[in-house]
DRENTORKOL-3810 file (N, C-alpha, C; in nm, 4 decimals):
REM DRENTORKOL-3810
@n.u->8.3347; n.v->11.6479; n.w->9.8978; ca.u->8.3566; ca.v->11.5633; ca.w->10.0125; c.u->8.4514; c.v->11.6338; c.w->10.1094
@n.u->8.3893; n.v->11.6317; n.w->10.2389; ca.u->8.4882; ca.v->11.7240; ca.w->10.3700; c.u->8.6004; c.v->11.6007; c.w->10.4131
@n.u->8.7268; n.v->11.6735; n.w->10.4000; ca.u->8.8562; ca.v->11.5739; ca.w->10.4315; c.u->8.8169; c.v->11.5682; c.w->10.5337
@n.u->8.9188; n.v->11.3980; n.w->10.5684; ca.u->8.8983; ca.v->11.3363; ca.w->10.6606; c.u->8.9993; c.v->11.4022; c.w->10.8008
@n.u->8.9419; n.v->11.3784; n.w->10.9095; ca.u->8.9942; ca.v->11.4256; ca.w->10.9889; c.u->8.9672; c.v->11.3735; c.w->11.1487
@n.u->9.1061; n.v->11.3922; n.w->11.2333; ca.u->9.0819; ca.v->11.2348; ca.w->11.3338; c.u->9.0945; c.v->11.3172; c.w->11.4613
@n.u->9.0477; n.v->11.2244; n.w->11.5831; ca.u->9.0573; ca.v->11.3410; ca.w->11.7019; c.u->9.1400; c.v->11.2069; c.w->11.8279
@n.u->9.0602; n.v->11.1044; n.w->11.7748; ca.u->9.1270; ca.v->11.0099; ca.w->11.8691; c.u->9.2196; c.v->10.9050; c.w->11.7948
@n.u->9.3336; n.v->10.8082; n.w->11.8875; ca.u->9.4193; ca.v->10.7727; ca.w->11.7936; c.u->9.3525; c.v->10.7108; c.w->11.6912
@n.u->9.2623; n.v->10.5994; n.w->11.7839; ca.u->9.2140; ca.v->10.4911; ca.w->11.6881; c.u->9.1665; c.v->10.5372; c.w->11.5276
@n.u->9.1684; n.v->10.7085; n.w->11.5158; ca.u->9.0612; ca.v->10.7088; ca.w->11.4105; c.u->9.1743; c.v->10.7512; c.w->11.2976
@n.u->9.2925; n.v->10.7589; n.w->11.3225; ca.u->9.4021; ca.v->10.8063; ca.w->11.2865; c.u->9.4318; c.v->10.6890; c.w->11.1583
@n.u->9.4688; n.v->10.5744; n.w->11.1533; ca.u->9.4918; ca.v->10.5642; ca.w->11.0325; c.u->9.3623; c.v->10.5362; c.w->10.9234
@n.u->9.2541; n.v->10.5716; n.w->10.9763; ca.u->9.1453; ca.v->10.5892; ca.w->10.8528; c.u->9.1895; c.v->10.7181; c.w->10.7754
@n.u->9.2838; n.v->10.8076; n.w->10.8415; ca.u->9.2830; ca.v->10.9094; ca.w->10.7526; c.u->9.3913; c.v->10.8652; c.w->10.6784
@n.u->9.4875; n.v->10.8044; n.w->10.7279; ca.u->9.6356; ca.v->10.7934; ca.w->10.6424; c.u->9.5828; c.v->10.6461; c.w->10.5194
@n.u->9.4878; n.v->10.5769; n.w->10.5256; ca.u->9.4611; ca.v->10.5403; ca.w->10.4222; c.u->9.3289; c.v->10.5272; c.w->10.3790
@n.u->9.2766; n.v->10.6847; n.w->10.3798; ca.u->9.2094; ca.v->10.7220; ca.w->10.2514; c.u->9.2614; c.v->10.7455; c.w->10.1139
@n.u->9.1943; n.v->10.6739; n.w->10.0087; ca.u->9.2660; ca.v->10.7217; ca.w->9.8964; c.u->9.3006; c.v->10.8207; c.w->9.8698
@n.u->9.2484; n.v->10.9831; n.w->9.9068; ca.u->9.3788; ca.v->11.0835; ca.w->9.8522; c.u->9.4728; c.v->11.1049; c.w->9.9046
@n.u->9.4534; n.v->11.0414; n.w->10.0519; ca.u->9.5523; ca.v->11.1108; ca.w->10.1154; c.u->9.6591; c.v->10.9885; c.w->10.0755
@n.u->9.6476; n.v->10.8825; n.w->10.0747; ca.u->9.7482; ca.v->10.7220; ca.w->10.0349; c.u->9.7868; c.v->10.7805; c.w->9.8983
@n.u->9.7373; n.v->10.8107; n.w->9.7968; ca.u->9.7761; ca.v->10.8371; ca.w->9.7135; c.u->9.8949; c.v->10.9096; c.w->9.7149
@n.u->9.8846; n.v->11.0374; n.w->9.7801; ca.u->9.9829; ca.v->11.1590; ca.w->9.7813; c.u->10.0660; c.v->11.0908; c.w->9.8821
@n.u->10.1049; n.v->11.0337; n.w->10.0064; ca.u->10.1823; ca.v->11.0124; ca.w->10.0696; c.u->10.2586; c.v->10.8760; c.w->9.9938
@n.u->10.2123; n.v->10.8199; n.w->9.8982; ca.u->10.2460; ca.v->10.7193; ca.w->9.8295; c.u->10.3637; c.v->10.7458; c.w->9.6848
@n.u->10.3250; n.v->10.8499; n.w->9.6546; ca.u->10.3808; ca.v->10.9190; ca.w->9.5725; c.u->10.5116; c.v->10.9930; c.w->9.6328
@n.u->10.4831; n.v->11.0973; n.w->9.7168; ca.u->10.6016; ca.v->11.1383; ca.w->9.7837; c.u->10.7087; c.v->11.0471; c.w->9.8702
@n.u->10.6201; n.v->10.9308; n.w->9.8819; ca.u->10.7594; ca.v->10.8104; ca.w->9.8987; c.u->10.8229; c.v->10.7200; c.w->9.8217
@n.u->10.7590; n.v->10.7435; n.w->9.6845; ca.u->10.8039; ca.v->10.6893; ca.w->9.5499; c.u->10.9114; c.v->10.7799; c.w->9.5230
@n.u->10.8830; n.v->10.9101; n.w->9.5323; ca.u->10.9609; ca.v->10.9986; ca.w->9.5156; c.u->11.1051; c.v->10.9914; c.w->9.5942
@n.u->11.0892; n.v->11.0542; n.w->9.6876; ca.u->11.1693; ca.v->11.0528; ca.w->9.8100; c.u->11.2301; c.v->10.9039; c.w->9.7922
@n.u->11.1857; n.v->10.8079; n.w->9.8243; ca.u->11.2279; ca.v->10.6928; ca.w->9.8571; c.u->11.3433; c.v->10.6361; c.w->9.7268
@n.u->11.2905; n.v->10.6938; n.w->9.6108; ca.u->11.3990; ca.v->10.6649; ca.w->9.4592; c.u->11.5066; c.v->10.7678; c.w->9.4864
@n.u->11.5296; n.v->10.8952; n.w->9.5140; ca.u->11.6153; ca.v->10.9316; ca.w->9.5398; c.u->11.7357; c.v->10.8689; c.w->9.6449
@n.u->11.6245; n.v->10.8775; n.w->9.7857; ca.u->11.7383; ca.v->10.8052; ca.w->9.8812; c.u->11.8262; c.v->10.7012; c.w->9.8667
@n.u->11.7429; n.v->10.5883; n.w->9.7438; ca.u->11.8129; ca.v->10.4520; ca.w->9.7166; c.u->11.9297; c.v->10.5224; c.w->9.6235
@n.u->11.8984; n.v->10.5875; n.w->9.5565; ca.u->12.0053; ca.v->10.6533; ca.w->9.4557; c.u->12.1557; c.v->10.7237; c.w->9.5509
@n.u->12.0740; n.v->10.7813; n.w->9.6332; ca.u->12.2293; ca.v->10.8398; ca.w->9.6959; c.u->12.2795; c.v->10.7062; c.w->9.8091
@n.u->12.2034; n.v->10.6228; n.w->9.8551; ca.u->12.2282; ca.v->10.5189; ca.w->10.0029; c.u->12.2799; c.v->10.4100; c.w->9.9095
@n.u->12.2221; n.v->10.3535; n.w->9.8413; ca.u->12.2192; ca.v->10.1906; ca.w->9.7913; c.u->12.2975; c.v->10.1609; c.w->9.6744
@n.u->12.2932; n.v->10.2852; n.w->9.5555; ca.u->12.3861; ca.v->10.3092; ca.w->9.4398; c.u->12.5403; c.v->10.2243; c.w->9.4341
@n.u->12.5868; n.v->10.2364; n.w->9.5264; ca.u->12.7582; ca.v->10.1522; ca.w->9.5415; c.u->12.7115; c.v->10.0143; c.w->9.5071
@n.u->12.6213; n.v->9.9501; n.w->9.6000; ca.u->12.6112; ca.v->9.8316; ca.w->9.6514; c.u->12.5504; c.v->9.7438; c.w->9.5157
@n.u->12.4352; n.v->9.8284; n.w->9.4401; ca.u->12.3841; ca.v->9.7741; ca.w->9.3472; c.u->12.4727; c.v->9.7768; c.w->9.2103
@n.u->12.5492; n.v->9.8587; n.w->9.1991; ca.u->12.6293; ca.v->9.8428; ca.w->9.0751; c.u->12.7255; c.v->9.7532; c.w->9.1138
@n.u->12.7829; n.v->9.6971; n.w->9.2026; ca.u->12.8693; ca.v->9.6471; ca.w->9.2350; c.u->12.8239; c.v->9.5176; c.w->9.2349
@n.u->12.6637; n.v->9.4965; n.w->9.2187; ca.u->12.6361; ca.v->9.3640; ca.w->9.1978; c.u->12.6089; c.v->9.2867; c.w->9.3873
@n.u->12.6101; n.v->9.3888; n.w->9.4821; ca.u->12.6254; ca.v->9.3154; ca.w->9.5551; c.u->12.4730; c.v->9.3163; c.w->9.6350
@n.u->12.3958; n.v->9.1948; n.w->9.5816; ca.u->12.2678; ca.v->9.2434; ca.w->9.6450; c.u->12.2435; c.v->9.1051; c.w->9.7438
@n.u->12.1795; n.v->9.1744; n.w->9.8498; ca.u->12.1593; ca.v->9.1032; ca.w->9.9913; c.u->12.0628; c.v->9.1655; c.w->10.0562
@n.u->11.9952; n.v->9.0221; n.w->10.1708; ca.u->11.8844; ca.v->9.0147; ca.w->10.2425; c.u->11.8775; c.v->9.1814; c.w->10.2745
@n.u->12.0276; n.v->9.2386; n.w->10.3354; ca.u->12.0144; ca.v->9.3634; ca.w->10.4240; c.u->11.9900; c.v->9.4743; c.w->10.3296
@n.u->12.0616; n.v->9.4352; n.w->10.2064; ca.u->12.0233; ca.v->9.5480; ca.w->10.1201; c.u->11.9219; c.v->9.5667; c.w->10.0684
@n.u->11.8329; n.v->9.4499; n.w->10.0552; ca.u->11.6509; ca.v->9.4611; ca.w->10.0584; c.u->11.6305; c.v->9.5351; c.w->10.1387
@n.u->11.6736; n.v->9.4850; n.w->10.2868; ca.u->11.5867; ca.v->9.5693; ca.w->10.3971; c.u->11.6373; c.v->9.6997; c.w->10.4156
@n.u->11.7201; n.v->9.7713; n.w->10.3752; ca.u->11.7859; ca.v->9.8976; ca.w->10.3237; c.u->11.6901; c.v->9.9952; c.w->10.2340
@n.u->11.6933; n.v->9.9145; n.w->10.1373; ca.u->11.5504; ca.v->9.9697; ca.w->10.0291; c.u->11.4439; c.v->10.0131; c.w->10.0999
@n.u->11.4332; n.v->9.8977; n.w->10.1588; ca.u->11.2348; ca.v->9.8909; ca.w->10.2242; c.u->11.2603; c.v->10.0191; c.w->10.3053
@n.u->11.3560; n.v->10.0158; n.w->10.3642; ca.u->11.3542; ca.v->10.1600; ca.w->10.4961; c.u->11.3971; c.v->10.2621; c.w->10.3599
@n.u->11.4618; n.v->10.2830; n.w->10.2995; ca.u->11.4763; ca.v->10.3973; ca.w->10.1933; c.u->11.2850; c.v->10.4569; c.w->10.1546
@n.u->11.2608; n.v->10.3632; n.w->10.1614; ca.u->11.1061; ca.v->10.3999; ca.w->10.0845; c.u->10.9950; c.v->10.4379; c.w->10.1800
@n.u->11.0364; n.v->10.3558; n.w->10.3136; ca.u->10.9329; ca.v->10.3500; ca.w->10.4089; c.u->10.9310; c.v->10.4736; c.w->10.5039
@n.u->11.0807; n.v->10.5084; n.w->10.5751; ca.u->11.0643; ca.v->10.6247; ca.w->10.6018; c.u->10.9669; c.v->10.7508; c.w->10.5120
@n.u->10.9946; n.v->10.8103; n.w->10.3678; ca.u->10.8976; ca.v->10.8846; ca.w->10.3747; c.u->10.7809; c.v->10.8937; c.w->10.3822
@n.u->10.7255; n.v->10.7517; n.w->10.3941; ca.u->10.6043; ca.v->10.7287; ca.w->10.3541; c.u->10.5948; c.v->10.7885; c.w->10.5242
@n.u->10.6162; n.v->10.7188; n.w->10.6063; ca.u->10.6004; ca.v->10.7355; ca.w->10.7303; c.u->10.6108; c.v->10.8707; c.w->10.8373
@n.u->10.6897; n.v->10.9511; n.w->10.7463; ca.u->10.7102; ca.v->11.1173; ca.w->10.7362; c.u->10.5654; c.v->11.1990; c.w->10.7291
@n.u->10.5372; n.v->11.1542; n.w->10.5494; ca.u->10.4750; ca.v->11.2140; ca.w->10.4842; c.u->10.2902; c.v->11.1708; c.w->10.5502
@n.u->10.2881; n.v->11.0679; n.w->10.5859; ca.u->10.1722; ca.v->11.0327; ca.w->10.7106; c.u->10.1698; c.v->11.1087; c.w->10.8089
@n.u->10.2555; n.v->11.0751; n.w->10.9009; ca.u->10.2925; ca.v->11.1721; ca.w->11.0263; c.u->10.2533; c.v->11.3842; c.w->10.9582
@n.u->10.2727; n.v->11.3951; n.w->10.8410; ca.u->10.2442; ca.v->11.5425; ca.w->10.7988; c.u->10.1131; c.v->11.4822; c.w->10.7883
@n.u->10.0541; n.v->11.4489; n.w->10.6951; ca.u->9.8763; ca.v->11.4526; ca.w->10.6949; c.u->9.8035; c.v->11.4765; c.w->10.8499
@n.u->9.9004; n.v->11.3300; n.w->10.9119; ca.u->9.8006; ca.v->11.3263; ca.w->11.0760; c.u->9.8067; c.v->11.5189; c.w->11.1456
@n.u->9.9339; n.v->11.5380; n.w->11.1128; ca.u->9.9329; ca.v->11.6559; ca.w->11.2284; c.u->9.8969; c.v->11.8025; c.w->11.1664
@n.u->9.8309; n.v->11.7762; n.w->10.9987; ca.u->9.7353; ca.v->11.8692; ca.w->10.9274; c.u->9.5548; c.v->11.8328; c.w->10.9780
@n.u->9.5299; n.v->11.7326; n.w->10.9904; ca.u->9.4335; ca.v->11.6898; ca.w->10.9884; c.u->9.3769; c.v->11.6340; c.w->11.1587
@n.u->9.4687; n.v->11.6836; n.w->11.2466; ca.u->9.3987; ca.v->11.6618; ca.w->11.3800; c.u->9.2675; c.v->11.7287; c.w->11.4236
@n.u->9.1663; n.v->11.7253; n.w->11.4610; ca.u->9.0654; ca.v->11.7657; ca.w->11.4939; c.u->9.0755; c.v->11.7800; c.w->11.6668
@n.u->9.1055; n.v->11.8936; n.w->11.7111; ca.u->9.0506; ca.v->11.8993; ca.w->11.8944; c.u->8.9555; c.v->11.9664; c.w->11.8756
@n.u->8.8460; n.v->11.8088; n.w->11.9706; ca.u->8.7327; ca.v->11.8241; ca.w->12.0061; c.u->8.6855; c.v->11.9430; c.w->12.1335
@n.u->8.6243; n.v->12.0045; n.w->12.1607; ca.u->8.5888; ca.v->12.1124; ca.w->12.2071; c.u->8.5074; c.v->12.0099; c.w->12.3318
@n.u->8.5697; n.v->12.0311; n.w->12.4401; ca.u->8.4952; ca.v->11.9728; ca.w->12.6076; c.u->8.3255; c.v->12.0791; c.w->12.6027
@n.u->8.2659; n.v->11.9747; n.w->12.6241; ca.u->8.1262; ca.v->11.9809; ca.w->12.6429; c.u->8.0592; c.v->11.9333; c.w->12.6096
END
């Protein structure tokens, strides 16, 4: 199967969630994203002190790479179309 690959925006997140590519960008923000909570959030959670913001702390700990690691697929996988 020929990877997927996008030329206009609209066609852009069919590539970011195809399964291999979701997979791997899913993973590297499992990744990434457990570390960051480990060095960002670590105080707060041993300390017992968990809150709305420190949810939404997490969610951005995790979401940025995902959102990284997309942004790398899209700008591997651009296709310019050739005028004519």
């Amino acid at each position: 199967m020929e990877p997927r690959s996008w030329a206009r925006l609209r066609e852009a997140p069919l590539v970011c969630f195809c399964w291999p590519n979701l997979r791997r960008t899913g993973a590297i923000a499992l990744a990434v994203g457990t570390v960051l909570v480990g060095i960002n959030q670590t105080g707060q959670l041993v300390r017992g002190q968990f809150h709305p913001l420190l949810v939404g702390r997490i969610l951005l700990d995790y979401l940025v790479p995902f959102l990284v690691s997309n942004l790398g697929v899209l700008s591997g996988t651009r296709r310019r179309d050739s005028p004519g």
